[in-house]
C-alpha positions as CSV (number, residue, x, y, z in Angstrom):
1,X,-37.5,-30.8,-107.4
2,X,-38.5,-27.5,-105.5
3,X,-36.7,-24.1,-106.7
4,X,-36.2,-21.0,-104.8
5,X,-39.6,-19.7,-106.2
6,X,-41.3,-22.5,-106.1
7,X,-44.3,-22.5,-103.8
8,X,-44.0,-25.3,-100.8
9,X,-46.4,-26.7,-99.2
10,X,-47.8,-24.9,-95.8
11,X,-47.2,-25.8,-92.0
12,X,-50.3,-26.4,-89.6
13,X,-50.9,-25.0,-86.5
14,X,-51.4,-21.8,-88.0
15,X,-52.8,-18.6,-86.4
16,X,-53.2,-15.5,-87.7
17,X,-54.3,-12.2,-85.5
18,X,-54.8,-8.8,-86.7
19,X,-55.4,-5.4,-84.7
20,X,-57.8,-2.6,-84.7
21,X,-56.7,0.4,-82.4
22,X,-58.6,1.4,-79.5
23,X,-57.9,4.9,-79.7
24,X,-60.7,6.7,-82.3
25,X,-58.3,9.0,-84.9
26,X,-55.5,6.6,-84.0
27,X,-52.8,7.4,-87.1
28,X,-49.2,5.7,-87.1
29,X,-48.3,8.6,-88.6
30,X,-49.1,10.5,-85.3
31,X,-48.8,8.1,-82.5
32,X,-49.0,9.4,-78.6
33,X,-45.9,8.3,-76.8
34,X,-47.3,5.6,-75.0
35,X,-48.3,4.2,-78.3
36,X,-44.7,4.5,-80.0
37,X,-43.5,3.0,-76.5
38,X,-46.1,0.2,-76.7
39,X,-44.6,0.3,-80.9
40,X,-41.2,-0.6,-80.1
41,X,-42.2,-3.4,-77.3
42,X,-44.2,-4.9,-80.1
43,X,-41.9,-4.9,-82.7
44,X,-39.2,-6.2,-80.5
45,X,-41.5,-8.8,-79.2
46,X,-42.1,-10.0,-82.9
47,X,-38.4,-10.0,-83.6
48,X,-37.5,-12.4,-80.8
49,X,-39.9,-14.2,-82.2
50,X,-39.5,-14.6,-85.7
51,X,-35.7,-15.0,-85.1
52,X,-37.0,-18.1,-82.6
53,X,-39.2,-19.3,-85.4
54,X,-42.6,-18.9,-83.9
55,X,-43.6,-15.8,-86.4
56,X,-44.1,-16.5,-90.1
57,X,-45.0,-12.9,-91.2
58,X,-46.2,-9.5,-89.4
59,X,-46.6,-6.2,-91.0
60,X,-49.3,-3.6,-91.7
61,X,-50.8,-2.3,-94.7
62,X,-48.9,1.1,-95.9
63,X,-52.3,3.2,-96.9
64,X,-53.6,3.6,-93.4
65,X,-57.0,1.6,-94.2
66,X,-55.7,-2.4,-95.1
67,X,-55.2,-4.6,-92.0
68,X,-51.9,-5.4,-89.8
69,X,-51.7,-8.7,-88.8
70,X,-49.3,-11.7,-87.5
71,X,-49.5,-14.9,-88.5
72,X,-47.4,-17.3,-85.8
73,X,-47.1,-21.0,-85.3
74,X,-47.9,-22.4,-81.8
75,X,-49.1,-25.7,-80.0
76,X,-52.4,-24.9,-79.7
77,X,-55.1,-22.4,-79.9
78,X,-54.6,-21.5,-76.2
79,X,-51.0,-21.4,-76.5
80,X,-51.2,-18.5,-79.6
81,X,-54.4,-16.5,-77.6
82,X,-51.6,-16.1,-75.1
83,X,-48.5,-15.1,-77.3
84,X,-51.3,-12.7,-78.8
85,X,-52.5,-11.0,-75.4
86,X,-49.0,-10.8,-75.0
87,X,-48.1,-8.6,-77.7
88,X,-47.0,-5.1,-76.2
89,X,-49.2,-3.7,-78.4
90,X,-52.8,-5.7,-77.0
91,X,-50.9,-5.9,-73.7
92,X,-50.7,-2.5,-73.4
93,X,-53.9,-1.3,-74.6
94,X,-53.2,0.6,-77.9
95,X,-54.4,-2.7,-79.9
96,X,-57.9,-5.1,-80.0
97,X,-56.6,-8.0,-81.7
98,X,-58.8,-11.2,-83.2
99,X,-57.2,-14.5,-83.1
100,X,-58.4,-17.1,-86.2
101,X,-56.7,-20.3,-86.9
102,X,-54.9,-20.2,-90.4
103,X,-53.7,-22.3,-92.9
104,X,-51.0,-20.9,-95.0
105,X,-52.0,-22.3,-98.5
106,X,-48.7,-21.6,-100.2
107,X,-45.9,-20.5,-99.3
108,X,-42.6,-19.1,-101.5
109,X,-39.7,-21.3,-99.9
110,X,-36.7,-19.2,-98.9
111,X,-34.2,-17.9,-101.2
């Protein structure tokens, strides 16, 4: 029997991308407003998509140095390259992003 803190067992078809800006000095502290434009694309993108089940997690590390990334479910490896370039944020030129397939050893199953 599997509680609501019990880890579950992981999905496949797993990919997880994460950014690097392509502006030198970039700070989201300080953003130009093309990049808080390209910002709010990206985070709406993500919404539509978590709320159509496609995104397991997105967020960005807090201190400035860590990582952002999205980890997403899709078909195939061509199939998340293409929800990646279409991120507002790559799509628009404020964010590189690397695409890796992932496996989601554990996972905390939903309250």
């Amino acid at each position: 029997m599997t509680t609501a803190n019990d880890p579950v067992e992981a999905e496949t078809n797993q990919y997880v991308y994460h950014f690097a800006p392509v502006r030198d000095g970039f700070d989201p502290e300080s953003m130009t407003p093309q990049e808080v434009a390209a910002a709010e694309h990206h985070y709406a993108y993500l919404k539509a998509a978590t709320e159509r089940g496609q995104v397991l997690l997105a967020g960005r590390s807090l201190d400035g140095d860590g990582p952002a990334l999205v980890i997403i479910e899709a078909e195939s490896a061509d199939a998340a390259r293409g929800f990646m370039e279409n991120d507002p944020f790559v799509a628009e030129g404020v964010m590189r992003a690397s695409l890796h397939p992932f496996r989601a050893a554990l996972v905390r199953a939903a309250d």
